[in-house]
N, C-alpha and C positions, 0 to 999 in steps of 0.2 A: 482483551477478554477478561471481566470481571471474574476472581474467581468465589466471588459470592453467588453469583448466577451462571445461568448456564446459556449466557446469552451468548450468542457469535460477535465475533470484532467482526465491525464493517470496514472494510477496507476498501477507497474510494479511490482512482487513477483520471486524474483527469484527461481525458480524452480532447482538449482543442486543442488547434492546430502548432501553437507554439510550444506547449509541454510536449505533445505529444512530440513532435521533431527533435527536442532536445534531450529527449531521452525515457519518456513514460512508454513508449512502442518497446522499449528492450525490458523497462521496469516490470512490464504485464509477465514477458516468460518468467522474471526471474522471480514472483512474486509466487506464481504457480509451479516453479520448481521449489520453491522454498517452502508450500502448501505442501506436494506432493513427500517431500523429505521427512517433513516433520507428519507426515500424517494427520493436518488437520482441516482435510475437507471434512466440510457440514462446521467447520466450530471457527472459520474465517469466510463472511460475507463477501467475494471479489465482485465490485462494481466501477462500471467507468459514469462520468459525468460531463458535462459541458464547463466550459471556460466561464471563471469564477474572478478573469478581471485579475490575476495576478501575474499575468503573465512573463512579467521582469524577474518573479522570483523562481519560476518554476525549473525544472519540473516537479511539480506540489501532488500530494498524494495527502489525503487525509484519512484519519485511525481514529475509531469511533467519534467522527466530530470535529478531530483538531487535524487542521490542516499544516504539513510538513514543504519547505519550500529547498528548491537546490537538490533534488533526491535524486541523487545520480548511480546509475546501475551500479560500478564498480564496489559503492560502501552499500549496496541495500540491504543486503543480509545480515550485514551488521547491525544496523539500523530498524532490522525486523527482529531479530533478538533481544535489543533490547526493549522494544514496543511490542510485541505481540508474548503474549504466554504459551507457552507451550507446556501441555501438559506433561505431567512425568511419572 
């Protein structure tokens, strides 16, 4: 999330069948518990998409744009602190 604007991070889960098994089905709650904590529905876009062909790396999540590979539940939160801004 730019904080020159007030645009929403898009936050993109790939949805085929190989991320999804290895780990983006647990990635989705813990994306939306981590929404719901930080109170930033409306200022993070949650979308799933189709397989983007990366599938050895996954599971791949991409933030506005740049796609993230290996994103495994356990470090997500991590990983969404330090990519996603939270307002203060």
């Amino acid at each position: 999330m730019s904080s020159e604007t007030n645009e929403p991070t898009e936050l993109a889960i790939c949805m085929g069948s190989s991320c999804f098994s290895r780990g983006n089905k647990r990635n989705i709650k813990v994306i939306q518990e981590y929404i719901d904590m930080h109170g930033l529905c409306g200022k993070i876009v949650l979308k799933g998409h189709l397989c983007e062909g990366l599938c050895k790396k996954g599971p791949n999540i991409t933030v506005d744009g740049e796609v993230y590979s290996s994103m495994e539940p356990d470090s997500l939160m991590f990983f969404l602190d330090d990519h996603i801004k939270v307002p203060e």
